[in-house]
N, C-alpha and C positions, 0 to 999 in steps of 0.2 A: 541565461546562466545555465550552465550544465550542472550535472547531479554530482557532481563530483568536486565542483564550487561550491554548492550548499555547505551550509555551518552546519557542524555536529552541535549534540546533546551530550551533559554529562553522563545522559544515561547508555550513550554512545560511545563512550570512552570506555566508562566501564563495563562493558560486553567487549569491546576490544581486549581491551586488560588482560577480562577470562580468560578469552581465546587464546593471548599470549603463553598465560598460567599455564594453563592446559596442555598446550604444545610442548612446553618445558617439563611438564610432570611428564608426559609420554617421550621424551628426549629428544624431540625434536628441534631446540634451540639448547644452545648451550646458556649457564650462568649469565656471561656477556653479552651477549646478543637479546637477551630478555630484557638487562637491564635497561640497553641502550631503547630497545621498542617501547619497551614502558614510559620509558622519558617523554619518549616522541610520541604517545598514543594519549597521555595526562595534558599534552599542551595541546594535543592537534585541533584544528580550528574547523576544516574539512571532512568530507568525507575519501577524496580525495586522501589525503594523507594520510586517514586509517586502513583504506584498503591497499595502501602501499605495504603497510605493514604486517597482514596475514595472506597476503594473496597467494603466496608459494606455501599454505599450509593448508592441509587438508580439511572439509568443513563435515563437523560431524552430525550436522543434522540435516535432513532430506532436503534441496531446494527446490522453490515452487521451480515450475518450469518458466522460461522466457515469456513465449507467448502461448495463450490458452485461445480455443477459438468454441466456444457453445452455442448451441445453433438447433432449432423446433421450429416445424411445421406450426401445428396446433397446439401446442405443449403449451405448459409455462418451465420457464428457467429457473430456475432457486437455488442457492449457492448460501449456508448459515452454519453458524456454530465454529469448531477450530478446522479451519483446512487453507492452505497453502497458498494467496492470492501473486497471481502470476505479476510479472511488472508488466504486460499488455493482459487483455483481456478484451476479446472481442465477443459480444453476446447477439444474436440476429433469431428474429420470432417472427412471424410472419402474421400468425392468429390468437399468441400467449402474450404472456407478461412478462416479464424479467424482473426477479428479486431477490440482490443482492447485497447478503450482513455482512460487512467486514466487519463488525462490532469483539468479536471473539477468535478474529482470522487473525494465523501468520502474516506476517506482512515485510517478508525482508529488506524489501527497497525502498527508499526515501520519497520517490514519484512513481505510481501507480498508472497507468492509462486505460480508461475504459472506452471502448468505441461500441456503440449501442445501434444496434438497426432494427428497426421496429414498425410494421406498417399497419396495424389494427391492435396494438397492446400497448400498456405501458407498463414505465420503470420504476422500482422502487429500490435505494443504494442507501443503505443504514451505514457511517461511518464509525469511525471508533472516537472515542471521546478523544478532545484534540486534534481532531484531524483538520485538514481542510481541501474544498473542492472545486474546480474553476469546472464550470457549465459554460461558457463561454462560446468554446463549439459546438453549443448540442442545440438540433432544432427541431420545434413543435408543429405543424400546419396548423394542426388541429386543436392541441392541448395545449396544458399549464406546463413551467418549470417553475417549481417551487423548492427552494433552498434552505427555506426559515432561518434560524439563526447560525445556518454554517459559514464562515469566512470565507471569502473566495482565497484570498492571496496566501502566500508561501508564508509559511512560520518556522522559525527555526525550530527542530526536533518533533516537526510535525508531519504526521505523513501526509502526502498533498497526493489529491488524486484530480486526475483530469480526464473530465468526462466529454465526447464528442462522439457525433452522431444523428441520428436523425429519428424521431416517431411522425409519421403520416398522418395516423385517427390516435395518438395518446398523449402523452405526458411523462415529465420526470418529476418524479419526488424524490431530494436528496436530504436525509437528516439525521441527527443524532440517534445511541436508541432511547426509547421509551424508560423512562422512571418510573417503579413502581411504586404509588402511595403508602404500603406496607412494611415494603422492606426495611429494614434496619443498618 
């Protein structure tokens, strides 16, 4: 199924909606044209059908890039807090670790792709509450994949990320983040 097949969320509606609002308060749809998008953006079932309807409008905030490719010798990689997750994302270490939080990332795209090359590190990929992640392609020689209690399969309005790739001497750890005892 393509991305563009995937079933929207009402919460995908309604950021479409804004978008529309918005366009219209800067004048760039007329009355009509708003209302007829509105129609069609409150039933749409796709994503597909919602990006029919803002795609000739300008997007007013930053997007992440297509594909991002990060890459250390000896380093370790770390990616956390709010910043911009690409729909590819290629990470290759040779002697670090790779560890990355979407837990507080942008995430504009519905499918996410992480491709991991790793020959003496391993991974750690914290998702955002709801999400889910297919390991499927990803191989260990050496290490564990451990996924604990993330879903592999698609969920509607759920970001899905798909992880493939390979560690040599490590391991993938893929999981929610941590709950604190305290917090309120």
């Amino acid at each position: 199924m393509s991305q563009l097949q995937m079933r929207v969320s009402d919460e995908d509606r309604e950021r479409t909606a804004q978008q529309l609002q918005h366009a219209f308060a800067e004048g760039r749809l007329t009355q009509l044209e708003l209302e007829d998008r509105l129609e069609i953006a409150l039933t749409a079932r796709t994503y597909g059908e919602l990006l029919g309807l803002i795609d000739d409008l300008p997007v007013d905030q930053p997007q992440a890039e297509d594909v991002v490719e990060l890459e250390s010798k000896n380093g370790h990689i770390k990616r956390g807090g709010d910043w911009a997750v690409p729909r590819r994302l290629r990470a290759a270490s040779k002697y670090g670790s790779v560890e990355l939080d979407l837990s507080e990332a942008v995430i504009p795209h519905p499918v996410v792709d992480i491709e991991l090359d790793l020959a003496y590190g391993s991974a750690k990929i914290t998702l955002p509450d709801g999400a889910v992640a297919n390991v499927d392609a990803f191989r260990s020689d050496w290490g564990h994949v451990h996924t604990s209690d993330v879903p592999g399969r698609p969920r509607a309005g759920a970001v899905h990320v798909v992880i493939s790739g390979r560690a040599k001497y490590g391991g993938l750890t893929v999981r929610y983040p941590r709950r604190r005892w305290l917090a309120r």
